[in-house]
C-alpha positions as CSV (number, residue, x, y, z in Angstrom):
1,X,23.7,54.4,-63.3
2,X,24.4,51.3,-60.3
3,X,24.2,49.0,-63.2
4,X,26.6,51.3,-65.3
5,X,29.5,51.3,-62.3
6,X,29.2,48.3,-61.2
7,X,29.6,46.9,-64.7
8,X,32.7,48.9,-65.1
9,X,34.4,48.2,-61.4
10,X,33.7,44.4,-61.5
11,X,36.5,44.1,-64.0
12,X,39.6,42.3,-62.9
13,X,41.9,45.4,-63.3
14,X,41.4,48.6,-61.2
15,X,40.0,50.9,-64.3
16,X,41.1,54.5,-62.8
17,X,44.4,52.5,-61.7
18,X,45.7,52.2,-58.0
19,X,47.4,55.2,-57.6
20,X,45.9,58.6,-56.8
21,X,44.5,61.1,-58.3
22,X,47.5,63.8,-59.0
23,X,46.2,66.9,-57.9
24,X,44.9,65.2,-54.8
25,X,47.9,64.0,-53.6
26,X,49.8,67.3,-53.9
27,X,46.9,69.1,-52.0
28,X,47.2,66.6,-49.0
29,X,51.0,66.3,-49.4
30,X,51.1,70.1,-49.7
31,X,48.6,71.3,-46.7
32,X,48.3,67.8,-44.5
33,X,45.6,68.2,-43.6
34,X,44.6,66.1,-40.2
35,X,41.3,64.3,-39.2
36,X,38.8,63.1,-41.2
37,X,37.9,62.8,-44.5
38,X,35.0,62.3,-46.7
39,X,35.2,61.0,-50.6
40,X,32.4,61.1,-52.2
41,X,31.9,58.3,-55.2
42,X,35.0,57.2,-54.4
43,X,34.4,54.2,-56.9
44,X,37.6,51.9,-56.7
45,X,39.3,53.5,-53.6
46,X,43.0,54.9,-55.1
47,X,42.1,57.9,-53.1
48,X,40.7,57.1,-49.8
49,X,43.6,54.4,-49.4
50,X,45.8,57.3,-50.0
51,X,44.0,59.5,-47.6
52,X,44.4,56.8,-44.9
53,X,48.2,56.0,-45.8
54,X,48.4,59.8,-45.3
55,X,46.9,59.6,-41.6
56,X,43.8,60.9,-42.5
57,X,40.5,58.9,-40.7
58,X,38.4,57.8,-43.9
59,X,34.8,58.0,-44.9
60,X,34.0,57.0,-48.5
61,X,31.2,56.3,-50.0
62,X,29.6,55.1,-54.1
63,X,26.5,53.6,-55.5
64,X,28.5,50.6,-56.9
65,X,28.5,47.8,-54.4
66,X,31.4,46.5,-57.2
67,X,33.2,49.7,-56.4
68,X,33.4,48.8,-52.8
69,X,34.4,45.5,-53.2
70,X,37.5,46.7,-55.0
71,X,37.9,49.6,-52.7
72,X,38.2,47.3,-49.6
73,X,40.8,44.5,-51.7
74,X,43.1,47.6,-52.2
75,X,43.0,48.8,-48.6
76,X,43.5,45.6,-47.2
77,X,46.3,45.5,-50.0
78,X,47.9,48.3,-48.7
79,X,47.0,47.8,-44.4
80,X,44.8,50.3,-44.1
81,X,41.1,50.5,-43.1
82,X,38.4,52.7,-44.7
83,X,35.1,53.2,-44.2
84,X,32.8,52.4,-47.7
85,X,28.9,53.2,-47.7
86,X,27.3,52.1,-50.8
87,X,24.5,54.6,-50.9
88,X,23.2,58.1,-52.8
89,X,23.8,61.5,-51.6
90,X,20.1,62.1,-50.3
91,X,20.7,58.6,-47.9
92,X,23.4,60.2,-46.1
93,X,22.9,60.5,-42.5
94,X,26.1,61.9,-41.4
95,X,26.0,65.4,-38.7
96,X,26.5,68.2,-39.7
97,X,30.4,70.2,-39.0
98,X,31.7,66.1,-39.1
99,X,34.6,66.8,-41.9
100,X,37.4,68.0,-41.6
101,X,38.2,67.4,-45.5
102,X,35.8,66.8,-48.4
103,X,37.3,65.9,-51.5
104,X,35.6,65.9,-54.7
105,X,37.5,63.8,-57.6
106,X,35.3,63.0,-60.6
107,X,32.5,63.6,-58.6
108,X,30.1,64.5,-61.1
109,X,26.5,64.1,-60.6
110,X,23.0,64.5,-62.4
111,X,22.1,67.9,-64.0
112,X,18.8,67.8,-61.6
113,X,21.1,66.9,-59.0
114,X,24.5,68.1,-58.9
115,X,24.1,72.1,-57.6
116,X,22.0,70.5,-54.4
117,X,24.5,67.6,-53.9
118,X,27.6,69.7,-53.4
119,X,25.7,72.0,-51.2
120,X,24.4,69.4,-49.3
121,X,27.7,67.4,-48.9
122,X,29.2,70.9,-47.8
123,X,27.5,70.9,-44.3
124,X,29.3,67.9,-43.2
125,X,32.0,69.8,-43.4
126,X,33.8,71.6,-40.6
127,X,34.1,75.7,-40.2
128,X,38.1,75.8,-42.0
129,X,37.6,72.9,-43.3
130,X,39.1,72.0,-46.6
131,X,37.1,71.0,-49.9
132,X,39.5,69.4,-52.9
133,X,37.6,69.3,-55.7
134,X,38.8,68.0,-59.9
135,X,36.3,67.8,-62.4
136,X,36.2,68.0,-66.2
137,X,35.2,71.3,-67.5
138,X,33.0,72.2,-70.3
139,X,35.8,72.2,-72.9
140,X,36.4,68.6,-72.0
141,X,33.8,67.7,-75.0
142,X,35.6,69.5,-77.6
143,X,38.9,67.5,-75.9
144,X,37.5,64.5,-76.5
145,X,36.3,65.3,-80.3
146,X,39.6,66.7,-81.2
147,X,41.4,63.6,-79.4
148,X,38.8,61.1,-80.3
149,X,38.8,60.0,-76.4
150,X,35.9,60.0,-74.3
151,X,36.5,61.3,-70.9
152,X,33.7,62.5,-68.4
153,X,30.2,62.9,-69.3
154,X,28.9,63.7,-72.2
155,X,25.9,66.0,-71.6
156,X,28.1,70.0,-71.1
157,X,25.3,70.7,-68.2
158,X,27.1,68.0,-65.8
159,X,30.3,69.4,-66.8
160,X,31.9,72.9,-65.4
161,X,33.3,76.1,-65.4
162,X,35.3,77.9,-63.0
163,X,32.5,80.3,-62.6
164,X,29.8,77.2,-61.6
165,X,32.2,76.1,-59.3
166,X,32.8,79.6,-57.3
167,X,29.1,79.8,-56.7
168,X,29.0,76.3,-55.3
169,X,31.5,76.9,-53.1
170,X,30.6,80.7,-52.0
171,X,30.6,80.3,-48.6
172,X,34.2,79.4,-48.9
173,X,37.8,81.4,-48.9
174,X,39.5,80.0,-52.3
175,X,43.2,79.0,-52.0
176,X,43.2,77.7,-55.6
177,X,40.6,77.8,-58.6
178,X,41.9,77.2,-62.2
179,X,40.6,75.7,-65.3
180,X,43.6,73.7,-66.7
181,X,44.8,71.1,-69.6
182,X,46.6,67.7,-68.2
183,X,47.5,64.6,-69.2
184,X,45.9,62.2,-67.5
185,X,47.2,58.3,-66.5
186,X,44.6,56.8,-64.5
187,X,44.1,53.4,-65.6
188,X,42.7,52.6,-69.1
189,X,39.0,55.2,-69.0
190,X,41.4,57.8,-68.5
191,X,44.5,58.5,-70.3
192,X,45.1,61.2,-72.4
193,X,44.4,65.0,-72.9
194,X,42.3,66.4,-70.2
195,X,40.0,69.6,-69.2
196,X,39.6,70.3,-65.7
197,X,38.6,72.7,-63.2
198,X,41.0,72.6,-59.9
199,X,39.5,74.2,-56.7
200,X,40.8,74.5,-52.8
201,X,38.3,76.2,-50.8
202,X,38.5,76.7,-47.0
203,X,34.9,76.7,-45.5
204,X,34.6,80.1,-43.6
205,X,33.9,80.2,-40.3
206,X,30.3,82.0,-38.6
């Protein structure tokens, strides 16, 4: 999958665009949230640099080293700084409680993988902290057939329901779970008619 990104990213254009990911920016814009912030596969960066224009301290991190490169030429871009690890899940040596915000866009992972990466990723977060999480859901493959697009992935296990998603997030008090149709305009890989499941979780405190 390295090869796959960083095939993708080393284009000359930004392919998910430069701007943020919509529901993300109304979350932060909405709760402003303060502190820190963790992205995983960030890829080109149009949300961390948000994060940081937002005042947010900014933790990122991909397996494309081409997604970083990009990452970085946007922040510098736009006068911010970010911190991009090129690096899996399972080499993450961050504390425990260090989050204050986790913020899953397009995060999707293996089918081995992806129940054990959210839950791991969810102890660097902080007791009330936030999770912002988009994903495609499960209907995104009949989307795409009826639309002749291809968004997301393309095996249904490494997509999602809103019912997957509660149980990831279990130990949390949900401010917002929904399974909705957009239009997506993210640079040219996404554009178009769109499945996704929208959550806001606050981690509950022990």
């Amino acid at each position: 999958m390295k090869e796959f990104w960083d095939e993708r990213y080393k284009q000359e254009i930004f392919v998910y665009g430069e701007q943020p990911n919509v529901f993300f920016k109304e979350v932060l814009e909405k709760l402003q949230p303060k502190g820190t912030i963790l992205l995983p596969a960030e890829g080109e960066g149009r949300n961390a640099v948000f994060a940081a224009k937002s005042g947010l301290k900014v933790t990122c991190f991909d397996i494309s080293e081409q997604g970083k490169i990009k990452a970085l030429k946007l922040a510098k871009s736009e006068n911010v700084i970010i911190d991009y690890l090129v690096q899996n899940v399972a080499d993450l040596q961050f504390k425990e409680n260090s989050f204050d915000v986790i913020a899953f866009i397009y995060a999707h992972f293996s089918v081995e993988l992806k129940q054990q990466y959210y839950k791991e990723l969810t102890k660097y977060l902080k007791p009330n902290g936030l999770v912002i999480f988009e994903c495609f859901s499960k209907k995104q493959l009949q989307l795409n057939k009826e639309n002749e697009s291809s968004f997301g992935p393309k095996n249904i296990e490494m997509l999602f329901s809103k019912e997957e998603v509660a149980s990831y997030f279990s130990d949390f008090d949900i401010l917002q779970l929904e399974e909705v149709i957009i239009e997506l305009e993210e640079g040219d890989y996404h554009k178009g008619k769109g499945s996704v499941i929208r959550f806001v979780g606050r981690k509950k405190a022990i």
